[in-house]
C-alpha positions, 0 to 999 in steps of 0.5 A, a space after each residue: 195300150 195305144 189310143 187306136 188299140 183301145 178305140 179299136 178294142 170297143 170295137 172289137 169287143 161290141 162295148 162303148 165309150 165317152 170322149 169329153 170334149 175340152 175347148 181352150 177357151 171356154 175354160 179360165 186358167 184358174 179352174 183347170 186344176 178343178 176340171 181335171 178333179 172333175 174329168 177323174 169323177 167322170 169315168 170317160 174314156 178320153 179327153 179331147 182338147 181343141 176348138 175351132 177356133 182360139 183366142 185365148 193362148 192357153 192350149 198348151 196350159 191346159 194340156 200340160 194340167 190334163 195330162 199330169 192330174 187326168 186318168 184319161 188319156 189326153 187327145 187333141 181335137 184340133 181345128 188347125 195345124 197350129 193347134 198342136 200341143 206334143 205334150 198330150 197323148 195322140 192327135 185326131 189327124 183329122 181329114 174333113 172328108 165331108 167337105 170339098 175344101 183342099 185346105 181341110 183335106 191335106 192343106 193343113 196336113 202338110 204344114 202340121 207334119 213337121 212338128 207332129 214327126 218331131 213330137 212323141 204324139 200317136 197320131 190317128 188318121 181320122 176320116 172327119 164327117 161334118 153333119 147338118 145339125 139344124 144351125 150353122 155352127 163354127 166348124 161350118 164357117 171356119 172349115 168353108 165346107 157344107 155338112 152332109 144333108 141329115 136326111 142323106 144317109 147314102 151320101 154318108 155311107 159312100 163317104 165313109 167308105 171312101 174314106 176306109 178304102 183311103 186308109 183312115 183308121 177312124 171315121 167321126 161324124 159330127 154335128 159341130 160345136 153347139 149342135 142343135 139337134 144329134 145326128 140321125 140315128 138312121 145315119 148313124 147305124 147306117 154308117 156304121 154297119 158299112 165300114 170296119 173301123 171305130 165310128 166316133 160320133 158328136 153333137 147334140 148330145 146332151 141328156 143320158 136318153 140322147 147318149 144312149 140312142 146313139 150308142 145302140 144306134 152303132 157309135 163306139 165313141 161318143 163325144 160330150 161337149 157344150 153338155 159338160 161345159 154347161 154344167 160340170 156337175 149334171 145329172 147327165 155327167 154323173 150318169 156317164 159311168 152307170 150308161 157305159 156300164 149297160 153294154 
């Protein structure tokens, strides 16, 4: 089964998913046959590998360890077009449909074509929706976007929207990388009874409680990210089979 087939497939079938969220970065080489051991204990759905910005040129590393030692498929998350990794499994091509900034809608997009038409990724059109999250975070600055107000659902409705009408496959609302607070769920059921794609949603999730509001909130997908790589072994991680198991 495809990446999209199987997010599409939550859908479908009104059940829910976990995405782990991987930045290069935060990981020393020497602990990536750890975490992959750890990722396998968790019961998710996907791994999601990139970051807004990296520094450290150990990408394609961890991909490659992910891919041969994770059950999960292995999808990346860039914040650029030079975050491709053809190893993995599929990419987020994603469109920052939030924001009015050309490079992050098609810019990237088209220097990043050459090398994803030459590689076997599924690539998923992904209609990316930037939300106030009570701090500035990296995505605000290196994206040069403003997020979508947290008390304005209706601009986030139409955005989706526009964004389904384009023929994006996926729509992910975001808080960004270290979110102080998740998304509204007033926004998030709000989005997600107007379109017919899969709703991702990421950002301040932190604790079993937040992750199961969002869920019944209407997200088909949520993401965990500064959660898990604050402590691999939390309680909220090892909850993570037993939370998906209730819908």
């Amino acid at each position: 089964m495809s990446i999209l087939s199987k997010i599409q497939t939550l859908k479908s079938q009104g059940k829910k998913g976990v995405a782990i969220l991987i930045d290069p970065d935060k990981v020393p080489v020497d602990e990536f046959e750890t975490l992959a051991s750890r990722l396998n204990c968790t019961g998710i759905d996907f791994v999601f590998v990139g970051g807004s910005l990296l520094v450290n040129d150990q990408m394609s590393k961890l991909v490659r360890t992910l891919k041969h030692r994770v059950k999960a498929p292995v999808v990346l998350f860039p914040g650029n077009a030079y975050q491709i990794c053809p190893e993995a499994d599929g990419i987020l091509f994603l469109s920052l449909i939030s924001g009015r900034n050309p490079e992050m809608l098609i810019g990237q997009h088209v220097i990043a074509v050459p090398r994803l038409k030459k590689s076997n990724l599924e690539v998923l059109p992904t209609g990316y929706m930037l939300i106030e999250s009570g701090r500035s975070t990296s995505v605000n600055y290196m994206s040069n976007t403003l997020p979508i107000p947290k008390d304005k659902s209706d601009i986030a409705v139409c955005t989706a929207m526009a964004g389904e009408l384009l023929g994006l496959r996926v729509m992910f609302m975001d808080g960004g990388s270290g979110a102080e607070k998740a998304i509204p769920t007033e926004m998030i059921s709000a989005v997600a009874g107007n379109i017919g794609v899969p709703l991702i949603v990421g950002g301040g999730i932190r604790n079993t409680q937040q992750a199961e509001t969002v869920l019944k909130a209407g997200a088909d997908l949520i993401v965990i990210g500064n959660a898990f790589e604050e402590d691999w072994d939390s309680p909220f991680i090892k909850d993570i089979p037993e939370l998906i198991s209730e819908f």
